[in-house]
C-alpha positions as CSV (number, residue, x, y, z in Angstrom):
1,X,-13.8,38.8,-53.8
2,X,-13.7,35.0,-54.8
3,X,-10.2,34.8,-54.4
4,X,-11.2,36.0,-50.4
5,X,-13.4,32.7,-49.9
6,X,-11.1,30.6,-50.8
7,X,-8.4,31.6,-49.0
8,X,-11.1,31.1,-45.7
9,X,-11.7,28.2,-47.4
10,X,-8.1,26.4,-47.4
11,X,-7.8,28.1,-43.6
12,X,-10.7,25.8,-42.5
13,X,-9.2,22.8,-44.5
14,X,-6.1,23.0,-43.0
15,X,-7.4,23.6,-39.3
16,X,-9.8,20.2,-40.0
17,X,-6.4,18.4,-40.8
18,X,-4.7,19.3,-37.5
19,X,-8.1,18.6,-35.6
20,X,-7.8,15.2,-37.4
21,X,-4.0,14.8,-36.6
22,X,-4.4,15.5,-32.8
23,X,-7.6,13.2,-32.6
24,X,-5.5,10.6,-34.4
25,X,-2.7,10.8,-32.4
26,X,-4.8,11.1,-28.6
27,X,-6.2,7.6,-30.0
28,X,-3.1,5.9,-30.9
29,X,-1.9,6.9,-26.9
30,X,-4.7,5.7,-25.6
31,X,-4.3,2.4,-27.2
32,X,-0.9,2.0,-26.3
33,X,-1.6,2.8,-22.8
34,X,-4.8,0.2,-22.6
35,X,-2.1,-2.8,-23.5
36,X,0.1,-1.9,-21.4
37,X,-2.3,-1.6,-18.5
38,X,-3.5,-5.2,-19.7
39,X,0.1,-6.9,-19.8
40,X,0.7,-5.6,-16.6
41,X,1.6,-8.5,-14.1
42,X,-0.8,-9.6,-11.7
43,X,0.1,-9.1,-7.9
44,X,2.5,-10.7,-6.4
45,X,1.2,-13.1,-3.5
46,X,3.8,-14.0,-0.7
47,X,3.8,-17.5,1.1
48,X,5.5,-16.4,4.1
49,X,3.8,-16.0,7.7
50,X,4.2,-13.9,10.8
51,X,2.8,-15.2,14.0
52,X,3.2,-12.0,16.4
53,X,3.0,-12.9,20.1
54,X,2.5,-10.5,22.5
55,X,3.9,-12.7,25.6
56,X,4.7,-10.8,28.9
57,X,3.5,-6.7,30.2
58,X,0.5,-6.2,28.0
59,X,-2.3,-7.6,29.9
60,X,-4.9,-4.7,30.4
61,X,-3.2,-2.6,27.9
62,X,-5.7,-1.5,24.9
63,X,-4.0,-1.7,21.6
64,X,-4.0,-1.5,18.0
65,X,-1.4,-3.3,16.1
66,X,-0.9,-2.2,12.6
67,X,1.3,-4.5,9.9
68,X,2.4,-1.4,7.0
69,X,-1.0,0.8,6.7
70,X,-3.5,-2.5,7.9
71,X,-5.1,-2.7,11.0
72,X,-4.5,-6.2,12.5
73,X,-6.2,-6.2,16.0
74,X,-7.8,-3.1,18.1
75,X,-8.6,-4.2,21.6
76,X,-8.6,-4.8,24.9
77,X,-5.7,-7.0,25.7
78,X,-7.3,-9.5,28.4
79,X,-5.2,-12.7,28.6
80,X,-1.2,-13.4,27.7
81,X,0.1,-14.4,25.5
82,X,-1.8,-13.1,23.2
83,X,-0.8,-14.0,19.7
84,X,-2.3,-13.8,16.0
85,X,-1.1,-14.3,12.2
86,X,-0.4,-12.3,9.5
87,X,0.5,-13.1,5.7
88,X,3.1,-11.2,4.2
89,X,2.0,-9.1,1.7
90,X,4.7,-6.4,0.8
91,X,8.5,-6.7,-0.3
92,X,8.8,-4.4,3.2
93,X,6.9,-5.1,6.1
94,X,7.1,-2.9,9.2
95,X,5.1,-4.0,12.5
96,X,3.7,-0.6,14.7
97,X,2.0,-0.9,18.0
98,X,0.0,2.0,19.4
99,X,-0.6,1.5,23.1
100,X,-4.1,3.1,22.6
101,X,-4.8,5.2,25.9
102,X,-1.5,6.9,25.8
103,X,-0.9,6.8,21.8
104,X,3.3,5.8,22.2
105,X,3.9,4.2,19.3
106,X,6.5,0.9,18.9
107,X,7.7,0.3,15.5
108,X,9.8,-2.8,14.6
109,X,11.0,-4.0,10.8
110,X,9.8,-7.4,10.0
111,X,12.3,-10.1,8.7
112,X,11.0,-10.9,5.0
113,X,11.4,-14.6,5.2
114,X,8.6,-14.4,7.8
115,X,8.7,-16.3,11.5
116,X,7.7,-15.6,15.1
117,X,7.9,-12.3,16.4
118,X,7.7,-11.9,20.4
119,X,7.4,-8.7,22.2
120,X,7.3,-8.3,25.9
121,X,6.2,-5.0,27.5
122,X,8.0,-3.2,30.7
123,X,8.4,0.4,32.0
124,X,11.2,1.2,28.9
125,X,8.4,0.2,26.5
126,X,7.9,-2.4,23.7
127,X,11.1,-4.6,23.3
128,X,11.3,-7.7,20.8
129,X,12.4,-11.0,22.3
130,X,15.5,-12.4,20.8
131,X,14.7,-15.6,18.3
């Protein structure tokens, strides 16, 4: 009957072992992925500038103007031109107008190097002014 016990015995030995293992190994993963996460590089900040103008067709119009996912202006457009600047903070930057009351939406790609963007409004919709 002894030689039972110990056999129960070297089971719970062994299964304490692996425990050990898999909590050793969990912690040595965790480590490595804390100094990686700490040698990450910080953001990258961008010194280029949009100036959008909105310069003909939009007075009266309510509108939100979006730069990527960021809300730039939401309002009543009351006076022209009406123009504003943006940083550029993304590799790609798209710029989306949403004429508010009738939610068309205008979507124009942004030059990286930054600059003046005009738009002018007329029956066809949103156009971009050549620079």
């Amino acid at each position: 009957m002894a030689h039972h016990l110990n056999t129960n015995k070297q089971f719970m030995v062994g299964n304490g072992i692996l425990a050990f293992g898999v909590f050793f190994i969990v912690a040595i993963f965790i480590y490595i992925s804390l100094r990686f996460s700490r040698d990450r590089k910080e953001e990258e900040v961008f010194p280029e500038t949009y100036t959008i103008s909105l310069t003909k067709g939009f007075a009266g119009d309510s509108l939100s103007i979006f730069i990527n996912d960021s809300l730039f202006v939401n309002k009543l457009i009351t006076e022209e031109p009406f123009s504003f600047d943006a940083a550029r903070f993304a590799e790609q930057s798209a710029l989306m107008i949403v004429d508010n009351l009738t939610e068309k939406m205008s979507l124009f790609e942004l030059n990286p190097k930054g600059g003046t963007i005009s738009l002018m409004k007329d029956e066809d919709g949103v156009k971009l002014l050549a620079q």
